[in-house]
C-alpha positions as protocol buffer text, in pm:
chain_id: "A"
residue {
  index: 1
  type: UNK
  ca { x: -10991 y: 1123 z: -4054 }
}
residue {
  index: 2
  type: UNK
  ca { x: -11083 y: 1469 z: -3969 }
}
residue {
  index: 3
  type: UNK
  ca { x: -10728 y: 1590 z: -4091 }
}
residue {
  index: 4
  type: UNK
  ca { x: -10789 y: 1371 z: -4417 }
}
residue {
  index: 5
  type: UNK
  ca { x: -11079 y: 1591 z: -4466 }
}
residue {
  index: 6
  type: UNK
  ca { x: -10950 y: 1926 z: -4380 }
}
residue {
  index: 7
  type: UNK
  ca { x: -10690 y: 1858 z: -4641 }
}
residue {
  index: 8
  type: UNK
  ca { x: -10911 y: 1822 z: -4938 }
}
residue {
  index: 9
  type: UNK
  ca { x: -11090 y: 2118 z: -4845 }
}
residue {
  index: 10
  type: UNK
  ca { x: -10771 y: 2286 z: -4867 }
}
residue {
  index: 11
  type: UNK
  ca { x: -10696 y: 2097 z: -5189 }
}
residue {
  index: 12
  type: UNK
  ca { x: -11017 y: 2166 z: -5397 }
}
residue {
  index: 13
  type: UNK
  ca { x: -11217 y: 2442 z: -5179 }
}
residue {
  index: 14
  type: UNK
  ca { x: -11039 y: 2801 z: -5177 }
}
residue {
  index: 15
  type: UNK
  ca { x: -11288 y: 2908 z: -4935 }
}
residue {
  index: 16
  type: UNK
  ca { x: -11090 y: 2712 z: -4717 }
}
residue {
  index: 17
  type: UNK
  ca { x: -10747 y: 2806 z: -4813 }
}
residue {
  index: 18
  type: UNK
  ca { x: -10653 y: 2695 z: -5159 }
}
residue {
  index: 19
  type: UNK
  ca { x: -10481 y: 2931 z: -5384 }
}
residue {
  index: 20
  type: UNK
  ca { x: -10737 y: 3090 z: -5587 }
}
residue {
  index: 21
  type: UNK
  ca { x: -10919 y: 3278 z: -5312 }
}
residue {
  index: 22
  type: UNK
  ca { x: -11326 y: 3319 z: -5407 }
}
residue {
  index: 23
  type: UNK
  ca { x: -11475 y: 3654 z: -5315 }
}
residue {
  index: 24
  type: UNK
  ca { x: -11793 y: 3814 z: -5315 }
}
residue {
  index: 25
  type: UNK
  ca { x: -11755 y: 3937 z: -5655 }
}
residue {
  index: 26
  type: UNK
  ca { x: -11630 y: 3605 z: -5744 }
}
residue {
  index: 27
  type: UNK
  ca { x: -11876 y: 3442 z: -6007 }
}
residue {
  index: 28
  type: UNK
  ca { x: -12175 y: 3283 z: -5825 }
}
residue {
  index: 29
  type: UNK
  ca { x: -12115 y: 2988 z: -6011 }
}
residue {
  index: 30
  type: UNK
  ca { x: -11746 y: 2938 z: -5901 }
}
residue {
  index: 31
  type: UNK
  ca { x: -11832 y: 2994 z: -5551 }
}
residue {
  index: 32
  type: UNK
  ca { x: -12116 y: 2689 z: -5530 }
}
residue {
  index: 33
  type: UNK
  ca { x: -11880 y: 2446 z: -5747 }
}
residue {
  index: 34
  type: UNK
  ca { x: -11599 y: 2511 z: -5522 }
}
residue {
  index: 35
  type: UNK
  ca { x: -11787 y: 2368 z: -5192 }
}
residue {
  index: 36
  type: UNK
  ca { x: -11976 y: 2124 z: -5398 }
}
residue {
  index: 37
  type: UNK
  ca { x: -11630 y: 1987 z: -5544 }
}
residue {
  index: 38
  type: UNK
  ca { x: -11495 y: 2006 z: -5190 }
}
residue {
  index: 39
  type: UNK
  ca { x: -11779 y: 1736 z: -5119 }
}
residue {
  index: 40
  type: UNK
  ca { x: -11672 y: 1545 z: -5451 }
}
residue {
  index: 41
  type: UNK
  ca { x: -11314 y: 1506 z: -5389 }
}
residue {
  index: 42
  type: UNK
  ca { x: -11426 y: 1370 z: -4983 }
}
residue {
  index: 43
  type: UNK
  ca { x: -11672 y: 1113 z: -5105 }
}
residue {
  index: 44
  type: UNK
  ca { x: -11380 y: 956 z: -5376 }
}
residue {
  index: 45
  type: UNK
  ca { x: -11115 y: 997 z: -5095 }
}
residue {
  index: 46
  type: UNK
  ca { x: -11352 y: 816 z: -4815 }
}
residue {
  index: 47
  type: UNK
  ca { x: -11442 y: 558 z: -5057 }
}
residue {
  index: 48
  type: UNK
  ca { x: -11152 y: 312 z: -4950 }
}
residue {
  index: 49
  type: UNK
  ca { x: -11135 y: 434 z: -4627 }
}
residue {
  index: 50
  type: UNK
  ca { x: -11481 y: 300 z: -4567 }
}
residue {
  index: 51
  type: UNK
  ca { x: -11380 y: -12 z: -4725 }
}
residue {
  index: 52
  type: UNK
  ca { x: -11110 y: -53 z: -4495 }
}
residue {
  index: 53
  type: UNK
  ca { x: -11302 y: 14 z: -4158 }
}
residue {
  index: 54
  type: UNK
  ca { x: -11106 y: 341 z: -4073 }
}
residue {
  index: 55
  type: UNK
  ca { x: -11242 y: 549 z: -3789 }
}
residue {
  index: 56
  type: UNK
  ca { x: -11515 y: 761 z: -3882 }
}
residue {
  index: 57
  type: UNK
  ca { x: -11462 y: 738 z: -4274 }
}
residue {
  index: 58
  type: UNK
  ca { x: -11818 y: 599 z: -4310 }
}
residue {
  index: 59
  type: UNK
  ca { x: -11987 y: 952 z: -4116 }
}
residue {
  index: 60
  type: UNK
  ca { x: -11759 y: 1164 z: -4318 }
}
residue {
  index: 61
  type: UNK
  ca { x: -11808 y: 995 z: -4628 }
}
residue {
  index: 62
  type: UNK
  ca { x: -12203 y: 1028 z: -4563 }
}
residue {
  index: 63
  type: UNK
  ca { x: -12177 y: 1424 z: -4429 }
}
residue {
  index: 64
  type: UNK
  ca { x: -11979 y: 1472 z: -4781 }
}
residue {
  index: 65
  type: UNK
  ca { x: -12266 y: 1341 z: -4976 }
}
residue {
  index: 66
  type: UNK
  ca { x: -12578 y: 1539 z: -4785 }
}
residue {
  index: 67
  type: UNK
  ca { x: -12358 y: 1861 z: -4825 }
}
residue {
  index: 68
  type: UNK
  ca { x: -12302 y: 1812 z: -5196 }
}
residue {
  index: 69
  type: UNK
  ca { x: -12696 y: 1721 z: -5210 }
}
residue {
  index: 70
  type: UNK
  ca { x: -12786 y: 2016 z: -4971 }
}
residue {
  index: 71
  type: UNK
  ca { x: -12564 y: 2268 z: -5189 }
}
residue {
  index: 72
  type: UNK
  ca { x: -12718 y: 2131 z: -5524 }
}
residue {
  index: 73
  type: UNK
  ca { x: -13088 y: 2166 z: -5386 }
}
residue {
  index: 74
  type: UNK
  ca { x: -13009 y: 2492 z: -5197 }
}
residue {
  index: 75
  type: UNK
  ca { x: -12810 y: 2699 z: -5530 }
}
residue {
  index: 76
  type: UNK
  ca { x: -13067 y: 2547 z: -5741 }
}
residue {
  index: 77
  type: UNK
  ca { x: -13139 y: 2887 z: -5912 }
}
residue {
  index: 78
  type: UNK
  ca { x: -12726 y: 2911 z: -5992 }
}
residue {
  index: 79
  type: UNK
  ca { x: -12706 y: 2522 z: -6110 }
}
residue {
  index: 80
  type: UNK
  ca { x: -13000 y: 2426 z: -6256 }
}
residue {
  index: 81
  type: UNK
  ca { x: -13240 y: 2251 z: -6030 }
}
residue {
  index: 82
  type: UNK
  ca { x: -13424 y: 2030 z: -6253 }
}
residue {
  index: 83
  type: UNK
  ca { x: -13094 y: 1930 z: -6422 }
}
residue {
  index: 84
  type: UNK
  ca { x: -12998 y: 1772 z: -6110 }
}
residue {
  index: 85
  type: UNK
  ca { x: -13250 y: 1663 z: -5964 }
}
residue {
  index: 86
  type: UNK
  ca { x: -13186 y: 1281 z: -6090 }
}
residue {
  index: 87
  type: UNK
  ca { x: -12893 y: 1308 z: -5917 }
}
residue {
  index: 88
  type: UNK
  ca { x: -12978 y: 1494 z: -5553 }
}
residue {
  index: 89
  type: UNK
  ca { x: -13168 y: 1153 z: -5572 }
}
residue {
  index: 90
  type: UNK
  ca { x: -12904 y: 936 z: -5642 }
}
residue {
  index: 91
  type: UNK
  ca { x: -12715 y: 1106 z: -5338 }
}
residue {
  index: 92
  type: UNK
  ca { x: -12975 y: 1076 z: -5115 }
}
residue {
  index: 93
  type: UNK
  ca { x: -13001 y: 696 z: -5199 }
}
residue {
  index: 94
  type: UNK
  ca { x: -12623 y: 682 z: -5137 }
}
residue {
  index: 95
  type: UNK
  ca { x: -12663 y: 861 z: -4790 }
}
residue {
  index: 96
  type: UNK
  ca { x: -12948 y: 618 z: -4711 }
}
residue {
  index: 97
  type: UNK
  ca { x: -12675 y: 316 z: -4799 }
}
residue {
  index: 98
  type: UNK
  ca { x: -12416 y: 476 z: -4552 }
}
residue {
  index: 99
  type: UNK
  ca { x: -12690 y: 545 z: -4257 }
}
residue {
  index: 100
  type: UNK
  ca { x: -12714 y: 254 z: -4147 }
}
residue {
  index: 101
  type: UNK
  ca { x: -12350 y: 181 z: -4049 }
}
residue {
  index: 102
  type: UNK
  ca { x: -12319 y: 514 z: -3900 }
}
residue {
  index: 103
  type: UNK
  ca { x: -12692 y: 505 z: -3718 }
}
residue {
  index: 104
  type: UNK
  ca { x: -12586 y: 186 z: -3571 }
}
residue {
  index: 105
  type: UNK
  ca { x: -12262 y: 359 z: -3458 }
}
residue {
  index: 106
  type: UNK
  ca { x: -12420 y: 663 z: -3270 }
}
residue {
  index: 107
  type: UNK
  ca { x: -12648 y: 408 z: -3081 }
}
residue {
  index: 108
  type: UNK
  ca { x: -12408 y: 168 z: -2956 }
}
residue {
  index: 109
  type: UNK
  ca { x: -12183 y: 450 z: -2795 }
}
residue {
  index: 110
  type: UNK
  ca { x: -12515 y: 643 z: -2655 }
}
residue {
  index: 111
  type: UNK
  ca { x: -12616 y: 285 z: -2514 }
}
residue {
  index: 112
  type: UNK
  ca { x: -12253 y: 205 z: -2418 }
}
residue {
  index: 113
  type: UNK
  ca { x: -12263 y: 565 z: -2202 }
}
residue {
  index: 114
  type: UNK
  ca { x: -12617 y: 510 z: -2067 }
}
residue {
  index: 115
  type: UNK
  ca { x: -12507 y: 182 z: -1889 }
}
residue {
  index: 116
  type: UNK
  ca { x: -12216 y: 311 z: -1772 }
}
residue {
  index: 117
  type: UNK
  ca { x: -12430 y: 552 z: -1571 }
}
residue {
  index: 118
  type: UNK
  ca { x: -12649 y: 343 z: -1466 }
}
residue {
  index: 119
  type: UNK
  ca { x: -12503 y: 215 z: -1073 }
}
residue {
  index: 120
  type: UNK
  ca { x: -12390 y: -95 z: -1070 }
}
residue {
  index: 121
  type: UNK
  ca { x: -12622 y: -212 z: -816 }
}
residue {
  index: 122
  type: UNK
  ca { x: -12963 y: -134 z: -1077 }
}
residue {
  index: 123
  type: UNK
  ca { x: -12761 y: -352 z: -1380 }
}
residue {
  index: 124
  type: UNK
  ca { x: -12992 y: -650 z: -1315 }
}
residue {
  index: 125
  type: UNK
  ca { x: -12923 y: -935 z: -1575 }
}
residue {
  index: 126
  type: UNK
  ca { x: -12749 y: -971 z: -1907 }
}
residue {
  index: 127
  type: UNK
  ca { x: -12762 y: -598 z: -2032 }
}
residue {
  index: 128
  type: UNK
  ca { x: -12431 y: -498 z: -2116 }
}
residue {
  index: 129
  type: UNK
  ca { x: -12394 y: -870 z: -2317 }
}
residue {
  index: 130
  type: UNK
  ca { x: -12745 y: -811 z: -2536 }
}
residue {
  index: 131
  type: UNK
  ca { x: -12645 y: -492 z: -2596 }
}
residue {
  index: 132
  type: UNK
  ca { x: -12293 y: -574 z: -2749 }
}
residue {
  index: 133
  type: UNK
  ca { x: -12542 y: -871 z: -2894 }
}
residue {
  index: 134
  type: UNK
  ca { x: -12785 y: -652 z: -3102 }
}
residue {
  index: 135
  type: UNK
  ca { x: -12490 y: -425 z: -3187 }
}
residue {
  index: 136
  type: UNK
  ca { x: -12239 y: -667 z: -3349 }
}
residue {
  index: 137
  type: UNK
  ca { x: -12530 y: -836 z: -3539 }
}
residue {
  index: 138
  type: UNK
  ca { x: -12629 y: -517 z: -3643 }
}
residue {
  index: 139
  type: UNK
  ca { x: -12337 y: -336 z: -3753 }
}
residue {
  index: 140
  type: UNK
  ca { x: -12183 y: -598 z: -3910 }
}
residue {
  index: 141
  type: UNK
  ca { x: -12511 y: -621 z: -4168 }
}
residue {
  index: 142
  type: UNK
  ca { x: -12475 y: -230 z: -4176 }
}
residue {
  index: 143
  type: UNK
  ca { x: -12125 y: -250 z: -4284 }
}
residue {
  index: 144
  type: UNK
  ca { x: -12203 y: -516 z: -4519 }
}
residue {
  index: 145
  type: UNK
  ca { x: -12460 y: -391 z: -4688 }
}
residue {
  index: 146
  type: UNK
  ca { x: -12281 y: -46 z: -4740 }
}
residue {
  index: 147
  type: UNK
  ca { x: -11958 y: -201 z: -4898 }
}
residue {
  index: 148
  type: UNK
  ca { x: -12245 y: -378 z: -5196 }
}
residue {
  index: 149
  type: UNK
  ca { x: -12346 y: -3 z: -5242 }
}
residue {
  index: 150
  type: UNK
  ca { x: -12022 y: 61 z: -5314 }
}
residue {
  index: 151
  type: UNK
  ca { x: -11959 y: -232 z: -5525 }
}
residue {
  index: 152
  type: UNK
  ca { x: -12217 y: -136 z: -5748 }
}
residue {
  index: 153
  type: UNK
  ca { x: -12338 y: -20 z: -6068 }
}
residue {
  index: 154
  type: UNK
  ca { x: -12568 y: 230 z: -5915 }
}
residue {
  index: 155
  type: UNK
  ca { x: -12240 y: 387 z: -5735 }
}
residue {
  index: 156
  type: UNK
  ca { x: -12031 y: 373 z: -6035 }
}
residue {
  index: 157
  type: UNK
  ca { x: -12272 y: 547 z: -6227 }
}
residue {
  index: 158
  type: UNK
  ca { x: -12335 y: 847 z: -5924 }
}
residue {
  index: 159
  type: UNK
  ca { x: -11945 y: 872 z: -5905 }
}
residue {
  index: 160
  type: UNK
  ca { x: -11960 y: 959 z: -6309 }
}
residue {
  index: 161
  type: UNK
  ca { x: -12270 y: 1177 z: -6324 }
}
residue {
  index: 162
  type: UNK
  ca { x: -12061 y: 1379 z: -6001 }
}
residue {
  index: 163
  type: UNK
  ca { x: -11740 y: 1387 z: -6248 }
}
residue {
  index: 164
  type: UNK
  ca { x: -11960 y: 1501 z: -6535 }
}
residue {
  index: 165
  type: UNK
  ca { x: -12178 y: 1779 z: -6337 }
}
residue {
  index: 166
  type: UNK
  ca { x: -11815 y: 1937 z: -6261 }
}
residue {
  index: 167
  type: UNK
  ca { x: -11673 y: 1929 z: -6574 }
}
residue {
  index: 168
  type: UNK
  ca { x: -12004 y: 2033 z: -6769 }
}
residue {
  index: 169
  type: UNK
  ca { x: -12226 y: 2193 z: -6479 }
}
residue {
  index: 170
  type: UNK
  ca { x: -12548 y: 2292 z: -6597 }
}
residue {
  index: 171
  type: UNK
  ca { x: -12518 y: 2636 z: -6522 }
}
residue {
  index: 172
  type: UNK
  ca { x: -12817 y: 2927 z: -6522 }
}
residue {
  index: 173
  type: UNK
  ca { x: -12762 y: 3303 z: -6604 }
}
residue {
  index: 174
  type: UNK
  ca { x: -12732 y: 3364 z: -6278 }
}
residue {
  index: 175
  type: UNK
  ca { x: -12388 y: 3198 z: -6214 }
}
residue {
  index: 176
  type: UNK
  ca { x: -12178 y: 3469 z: -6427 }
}
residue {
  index: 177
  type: UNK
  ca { x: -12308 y: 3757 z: -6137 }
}
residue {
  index: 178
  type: UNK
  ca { x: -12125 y: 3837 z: -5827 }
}
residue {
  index: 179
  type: UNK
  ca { x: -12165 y: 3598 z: -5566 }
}
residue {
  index: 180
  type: UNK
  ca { x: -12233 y: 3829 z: -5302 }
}
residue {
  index: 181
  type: UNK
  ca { x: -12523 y: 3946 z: -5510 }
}
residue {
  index: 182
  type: UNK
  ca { x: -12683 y: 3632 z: -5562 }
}
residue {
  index: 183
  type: UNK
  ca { x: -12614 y: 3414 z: -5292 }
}
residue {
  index: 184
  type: UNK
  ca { x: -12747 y: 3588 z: -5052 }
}
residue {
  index: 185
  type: UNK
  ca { x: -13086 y: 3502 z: -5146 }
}
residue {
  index: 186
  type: UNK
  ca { x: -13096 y: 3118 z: -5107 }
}
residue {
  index: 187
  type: UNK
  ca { x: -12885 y: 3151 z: -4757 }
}
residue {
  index: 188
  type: UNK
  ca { x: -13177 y: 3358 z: -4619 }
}
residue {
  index: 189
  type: UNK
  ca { x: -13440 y: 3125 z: -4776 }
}
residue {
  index: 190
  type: UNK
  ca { x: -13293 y: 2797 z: -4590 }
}
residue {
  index: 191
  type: UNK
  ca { x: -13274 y: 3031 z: -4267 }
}
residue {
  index: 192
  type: UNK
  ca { x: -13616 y: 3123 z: -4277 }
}
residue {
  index: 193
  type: UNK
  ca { x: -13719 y: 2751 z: -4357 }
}
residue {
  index: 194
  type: UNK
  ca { x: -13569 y: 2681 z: -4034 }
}
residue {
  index: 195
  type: UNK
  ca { x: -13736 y: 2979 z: -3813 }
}
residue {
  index: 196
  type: UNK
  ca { x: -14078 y: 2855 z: -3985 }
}
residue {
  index: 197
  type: UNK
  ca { x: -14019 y: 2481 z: -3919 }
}
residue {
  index: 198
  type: UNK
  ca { x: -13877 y: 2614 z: -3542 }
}
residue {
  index: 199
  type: UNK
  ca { x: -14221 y: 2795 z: -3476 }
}
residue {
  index: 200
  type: UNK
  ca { x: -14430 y: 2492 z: -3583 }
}
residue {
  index: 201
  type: UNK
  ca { x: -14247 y: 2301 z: -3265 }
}
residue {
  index: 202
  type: UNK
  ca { x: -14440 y: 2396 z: -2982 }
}
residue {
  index: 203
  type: UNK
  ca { x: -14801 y: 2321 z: -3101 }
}
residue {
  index: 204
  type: UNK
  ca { x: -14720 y: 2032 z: -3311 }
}
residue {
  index: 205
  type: UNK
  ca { x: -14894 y: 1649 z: -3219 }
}
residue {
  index: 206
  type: UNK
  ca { x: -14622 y: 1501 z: -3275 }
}
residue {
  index: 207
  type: UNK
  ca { x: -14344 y: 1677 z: -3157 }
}
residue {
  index: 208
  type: UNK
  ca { x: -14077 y: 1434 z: -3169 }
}
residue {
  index: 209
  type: UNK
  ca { x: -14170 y: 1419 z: -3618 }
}
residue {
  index: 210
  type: UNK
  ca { x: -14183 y: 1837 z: -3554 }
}
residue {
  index: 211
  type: UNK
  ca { x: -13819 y: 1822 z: -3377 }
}
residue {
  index: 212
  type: UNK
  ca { x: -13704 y: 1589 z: -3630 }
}
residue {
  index: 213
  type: UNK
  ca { x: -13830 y: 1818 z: -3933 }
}
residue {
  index: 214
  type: UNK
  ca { x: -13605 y: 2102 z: -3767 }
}
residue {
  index: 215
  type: UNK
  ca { x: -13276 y: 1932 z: -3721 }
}
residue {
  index: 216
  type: UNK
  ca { x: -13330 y: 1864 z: -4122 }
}
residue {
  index: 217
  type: UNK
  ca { x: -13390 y: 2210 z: -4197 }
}
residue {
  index: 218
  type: UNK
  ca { x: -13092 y: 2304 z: -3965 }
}
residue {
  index: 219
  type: UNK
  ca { x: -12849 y: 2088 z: -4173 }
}
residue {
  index: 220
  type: UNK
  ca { x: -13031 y: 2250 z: -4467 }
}
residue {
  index: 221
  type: UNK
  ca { x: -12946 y: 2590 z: -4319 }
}
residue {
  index: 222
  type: UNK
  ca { x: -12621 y: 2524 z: -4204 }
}
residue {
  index: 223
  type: UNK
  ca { x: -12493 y: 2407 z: -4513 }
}
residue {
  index: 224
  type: UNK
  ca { x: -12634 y: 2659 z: -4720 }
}
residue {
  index: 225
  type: UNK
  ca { x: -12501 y: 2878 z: -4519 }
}
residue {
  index: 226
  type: UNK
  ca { x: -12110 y: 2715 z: -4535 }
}
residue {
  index: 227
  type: UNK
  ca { x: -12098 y: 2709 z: -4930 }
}
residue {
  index: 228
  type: UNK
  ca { x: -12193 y: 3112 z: -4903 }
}
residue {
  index: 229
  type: UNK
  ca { x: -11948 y: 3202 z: -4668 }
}
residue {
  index: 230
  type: UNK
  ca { x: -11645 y: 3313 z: -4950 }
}
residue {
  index: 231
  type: UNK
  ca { x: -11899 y: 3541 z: -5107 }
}
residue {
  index: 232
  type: UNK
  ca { x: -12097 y: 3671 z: -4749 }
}
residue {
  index: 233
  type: UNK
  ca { x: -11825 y: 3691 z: -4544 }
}
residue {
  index: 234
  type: UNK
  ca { x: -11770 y: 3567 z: -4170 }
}
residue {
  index: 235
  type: UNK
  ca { x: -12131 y: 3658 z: -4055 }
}
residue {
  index: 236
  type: UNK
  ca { x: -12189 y: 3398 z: -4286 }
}
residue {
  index: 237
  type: UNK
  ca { x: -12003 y: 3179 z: -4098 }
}
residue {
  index: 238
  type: UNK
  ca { x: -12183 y: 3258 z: -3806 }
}
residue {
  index: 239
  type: UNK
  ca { x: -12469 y: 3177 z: -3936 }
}
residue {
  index: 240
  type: UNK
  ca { x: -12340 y: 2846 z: -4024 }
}
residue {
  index: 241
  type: UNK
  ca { x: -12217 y: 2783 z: -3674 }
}
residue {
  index: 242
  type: UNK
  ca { x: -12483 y: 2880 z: -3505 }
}
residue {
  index: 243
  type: UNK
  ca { x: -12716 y: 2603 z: -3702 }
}
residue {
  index: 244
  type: UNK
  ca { x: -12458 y: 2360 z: -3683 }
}
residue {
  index: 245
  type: UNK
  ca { x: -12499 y: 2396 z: -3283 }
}
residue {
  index: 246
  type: UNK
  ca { x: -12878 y: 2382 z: -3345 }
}
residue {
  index: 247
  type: UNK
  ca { x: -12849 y: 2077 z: -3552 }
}
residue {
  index: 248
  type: UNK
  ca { x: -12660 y: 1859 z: -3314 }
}
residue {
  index: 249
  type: UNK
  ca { x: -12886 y: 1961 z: -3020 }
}
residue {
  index: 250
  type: UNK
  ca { x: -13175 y: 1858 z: -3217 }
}
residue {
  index: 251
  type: UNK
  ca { x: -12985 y: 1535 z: -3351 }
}
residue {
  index: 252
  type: UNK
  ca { x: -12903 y: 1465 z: -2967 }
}
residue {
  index: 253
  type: UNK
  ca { x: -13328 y: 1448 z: -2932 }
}
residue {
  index: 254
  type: UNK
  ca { x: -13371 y: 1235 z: -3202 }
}
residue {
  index: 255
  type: UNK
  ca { x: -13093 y: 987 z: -3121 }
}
residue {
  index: 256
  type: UNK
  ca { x: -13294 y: 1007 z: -2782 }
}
residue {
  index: 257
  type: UNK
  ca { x: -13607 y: 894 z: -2980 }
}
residue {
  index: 258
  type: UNK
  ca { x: -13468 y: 601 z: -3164 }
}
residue {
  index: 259
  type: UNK
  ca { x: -13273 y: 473 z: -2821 }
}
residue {
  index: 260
  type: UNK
  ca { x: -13596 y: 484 z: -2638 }
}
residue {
  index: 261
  type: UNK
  ca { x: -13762 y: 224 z: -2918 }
}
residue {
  index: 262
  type: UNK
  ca { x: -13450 y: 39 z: -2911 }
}
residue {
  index: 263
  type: UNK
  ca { x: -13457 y: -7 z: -2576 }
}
residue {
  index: 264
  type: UNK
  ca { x: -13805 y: -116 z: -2576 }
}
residue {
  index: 265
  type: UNK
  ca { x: -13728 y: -389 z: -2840 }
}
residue {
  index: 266
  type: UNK
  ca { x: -13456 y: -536 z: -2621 }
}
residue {
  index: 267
  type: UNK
  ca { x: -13661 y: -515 z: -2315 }
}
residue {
  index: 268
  type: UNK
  ca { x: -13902 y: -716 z: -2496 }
}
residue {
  index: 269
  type: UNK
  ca { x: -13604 y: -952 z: -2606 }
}
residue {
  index: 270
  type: UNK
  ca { x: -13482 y: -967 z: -2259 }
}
residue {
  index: 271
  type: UNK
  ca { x: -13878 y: -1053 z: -2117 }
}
residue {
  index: 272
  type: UNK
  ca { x: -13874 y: -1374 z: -2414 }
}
residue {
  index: 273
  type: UNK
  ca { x: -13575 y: -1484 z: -2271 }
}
residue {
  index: 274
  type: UNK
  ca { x: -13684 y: -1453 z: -1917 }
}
residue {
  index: 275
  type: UNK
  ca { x: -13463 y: -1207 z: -1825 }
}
residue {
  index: 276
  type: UNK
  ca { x: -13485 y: -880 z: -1561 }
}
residue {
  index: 277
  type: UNK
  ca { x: -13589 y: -571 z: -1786 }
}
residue {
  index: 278
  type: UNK
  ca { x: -13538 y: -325 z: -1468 }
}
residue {
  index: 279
  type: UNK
  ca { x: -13200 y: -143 z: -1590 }
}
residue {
  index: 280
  type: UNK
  ca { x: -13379 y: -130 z: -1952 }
}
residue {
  index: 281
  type: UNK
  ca { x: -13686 y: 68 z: -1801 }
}
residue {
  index: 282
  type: UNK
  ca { x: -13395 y: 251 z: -1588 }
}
residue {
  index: 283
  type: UNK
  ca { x: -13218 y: 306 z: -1959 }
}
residue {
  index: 284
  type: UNK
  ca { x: -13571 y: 457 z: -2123 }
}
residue {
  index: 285
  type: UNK
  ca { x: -13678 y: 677 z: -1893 }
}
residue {
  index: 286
  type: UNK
  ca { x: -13287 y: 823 z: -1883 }
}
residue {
  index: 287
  type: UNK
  ca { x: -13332 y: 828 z: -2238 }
}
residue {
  index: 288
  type: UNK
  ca { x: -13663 y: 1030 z: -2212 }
}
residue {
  index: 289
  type: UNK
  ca { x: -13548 y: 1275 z: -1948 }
}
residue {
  index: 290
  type: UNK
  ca { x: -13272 y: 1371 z: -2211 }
}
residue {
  index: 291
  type: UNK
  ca { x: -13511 y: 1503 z: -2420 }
}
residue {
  index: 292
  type: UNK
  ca { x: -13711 y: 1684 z: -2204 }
}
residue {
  index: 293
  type: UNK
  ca { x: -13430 y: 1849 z: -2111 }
}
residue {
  index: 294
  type: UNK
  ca { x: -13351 y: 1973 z: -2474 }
}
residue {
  index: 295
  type: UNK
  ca { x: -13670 y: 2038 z: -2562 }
}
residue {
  index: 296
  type: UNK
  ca { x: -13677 y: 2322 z: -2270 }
}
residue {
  index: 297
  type: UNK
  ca { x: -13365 y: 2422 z: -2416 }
}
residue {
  index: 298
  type: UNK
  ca { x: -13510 y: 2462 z: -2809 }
}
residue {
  index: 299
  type: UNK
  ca { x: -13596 y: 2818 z: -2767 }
}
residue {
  index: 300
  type: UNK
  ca { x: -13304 y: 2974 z: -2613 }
}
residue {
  index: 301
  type: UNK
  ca { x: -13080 y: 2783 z: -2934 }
}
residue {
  index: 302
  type: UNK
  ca { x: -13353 y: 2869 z: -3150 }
}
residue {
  index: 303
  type: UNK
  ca { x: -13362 y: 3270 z: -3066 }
}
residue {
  index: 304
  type: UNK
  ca { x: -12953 y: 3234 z: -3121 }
}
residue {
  index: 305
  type: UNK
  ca { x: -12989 y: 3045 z: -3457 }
}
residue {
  index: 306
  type: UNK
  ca { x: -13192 y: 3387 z: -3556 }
}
C-alpha cells in the first residue's frame, strides 16, 4: 500500500520526483496544487482499495484526505480560504467516516500487544476472547459504515467539487509570486501554532485535551510544512520530520487515553458477566504508565520540533 502511494506522488507531485520539477521561484500556486493533487489522485486510487479490505488502504485513504484539508486551510491566503471552506468541511466529514475503521484498528493491535505482555500467570479469565469480542463487533460496523460513505451522494459530490477545485482553483494574487517568497509565511505560522499550543501543556487542567490539541497542531505543522518543501528547500523537510516524530509521540498518548476508557468499559463488561477484571486493571495501569512516560518525554521532542 505504501508503494501504491509513493507512486502517485511520483505520478502527480513533482516535489516528489515527477518531471516538471517545482522550485522556489516556481509559482506559489503551482507548488500548493501539486501536493494538494498528490492527496487527490490517493483518495480516488484508495477508494477501491478500501472497498476491497486491502491492508492499510483505509489509514492512507484517511491521511490523504486531512493532508489535502490541512494544505487547503494552511495556503488559504494562495487558494482562497473562504472559497473552500464548504469543502475543508466536506473532507473533514469524510475523515470522520474513515476514523472509525482505522481507530478501531490502532486499538485492537495496542490491546493485542498489551496482553501479550502481560505474564501468562496475571491473564485471569476470558480476556484475550472479549477482546477479539468487542473488536470484531466493532470493526465490522466501522467497516460498514465507511463503505455507505462511500456509496453515497455526499461522496460523489466531494469527489467532484475536488475535480473542479483542480481544474478551476480559486486562486488569490498571491499564487502568481515565487513560492519561496510566499510560502514561507504560512509554514512558520502552523510552527508557531504548535510552540504556542506546546507551552500551554504543562499548566493545562486537562492535560490529556492539552496533549491532544498538540498532536493536531503537529499534523497541522507537519503538513504545512511537506507541501512547502519544493519551494523552502530540505530544512523544510526537516521541519516536516521533526513534527511528524512529534505527532506520533503525541498520537502514542492519546491512543493511551482512549485504551485506558476502553479498558474500563470491558472491565465493567467482564464484572456483568461475573468475570475476573485483574489483567484489565493490570492492562490500565500499563496503559497509564505509557503516558507518563511520554509526557516526561514532551519537552525534549518539543525543544527538537523548534
Amino acid at each position: 500500500m505504501a508503494t501504491v502511494v509513493r507512486e502517485i506522488e511520483r505520478k502527480y507531485n513533482p516535489a516528489a520526483g515527477g518531471t516538471a520539477a517545482l522550485e522556489a521561484a516556481s509559482p506559489a500556486g503551482e507548488v500548493v496544487l501539486a501536493y494538494v493533487r498528490a492527496q487527490v489522485a490517493v483518495i480516488s486510487r484508495c477508494d477501491s482499495l478500501v472497498r476491497r479490505d486491502e491492508p492499510d488502504a483505509v489509514h492512507q485513504m484517511r491521511v490523504a484526505t486531512r493532508r489535502a484539508r490541512s494544505a487547503l486551510q494552511a495556503f488559504g491566503a494562495i487558494i482562497e480560504r473562504e472559497a473552500t471552506r464548504p469543502l475543508c468541511a466536506e473532507l473533514k466529514w469524510l475523515a470522520a467516516a474513515l476514523g472509525q475503521a482505522r481507530d478501531g484498528e490502532v486499538m485492537q493491535a495496542r490491546l493485542t500487544v498489551g496482553l501479550a505482555a502481560v505474564p501468562p500467570a496475571l491473564v485471569i479469565g476470558p480476556v484475550e476472547a472479549r477482546i477479539t469480542a468487542h473488536f470484531r463487533a466493532e470493526l465490522a460496523q466501522a467497516r460498514q459504515d465507511a463503505l455507505d460513505a462511500l456509496d453515497g451522494q455526499r461522496y460523489r459530490l466531494l469527489l467532484d467539487d475536488l475535480d473542479a477545485l483542480l481544474a478551476d482553483p480559486p486562486l488569490t494574487s498571491l499564487a502568481e509570486r515565487e513560492a519561496g517568497k510566499v510560502l514561507a509565511k504560512p509554514v512558520q505560522r502552523a510552527a508557531r501554532r504548535l510552540h504556542r499550543v506546546l507551552a500551554e501543556v504543562p499548566g493545562a487542567a486537562d492535560r490529556d485535551a492539552a496533549i491532544h490539541e498538540a498532536r493536531k497542531a503537529a499534523k497541522r505543522a507537519r503538513y504545512a510544512a511537506e507541501a512547502a518543501v519544493p519551494a523552502l528547500g530540505g530544512t523544510t523537510g526537516d521541519r516536516a520530520a521533526r513534527a511528524k516524530e512529534l505527532q506520533q509521540l503525541l498520537g502514542d498518548h492519546h491512543d493511551s487515553v482512549v485504551a485506558r476508557t476502553l479498558l474500563l468499559r470491558l472491565a465493567q463488561q467482564a464484572r456483568a458477566a461475573g468475570e475476573d477484571t485483574f489483567t484489565y486493571g493490570l492492562m490500565h495501569q500499563s496503559q497509564a504508565c505509557q503516558a507518563a512516560q511520554i509526557e516526561q518525554a514532551l519537552p525534549r521532542f518539543a525543544d527538537r520540533a523548534r
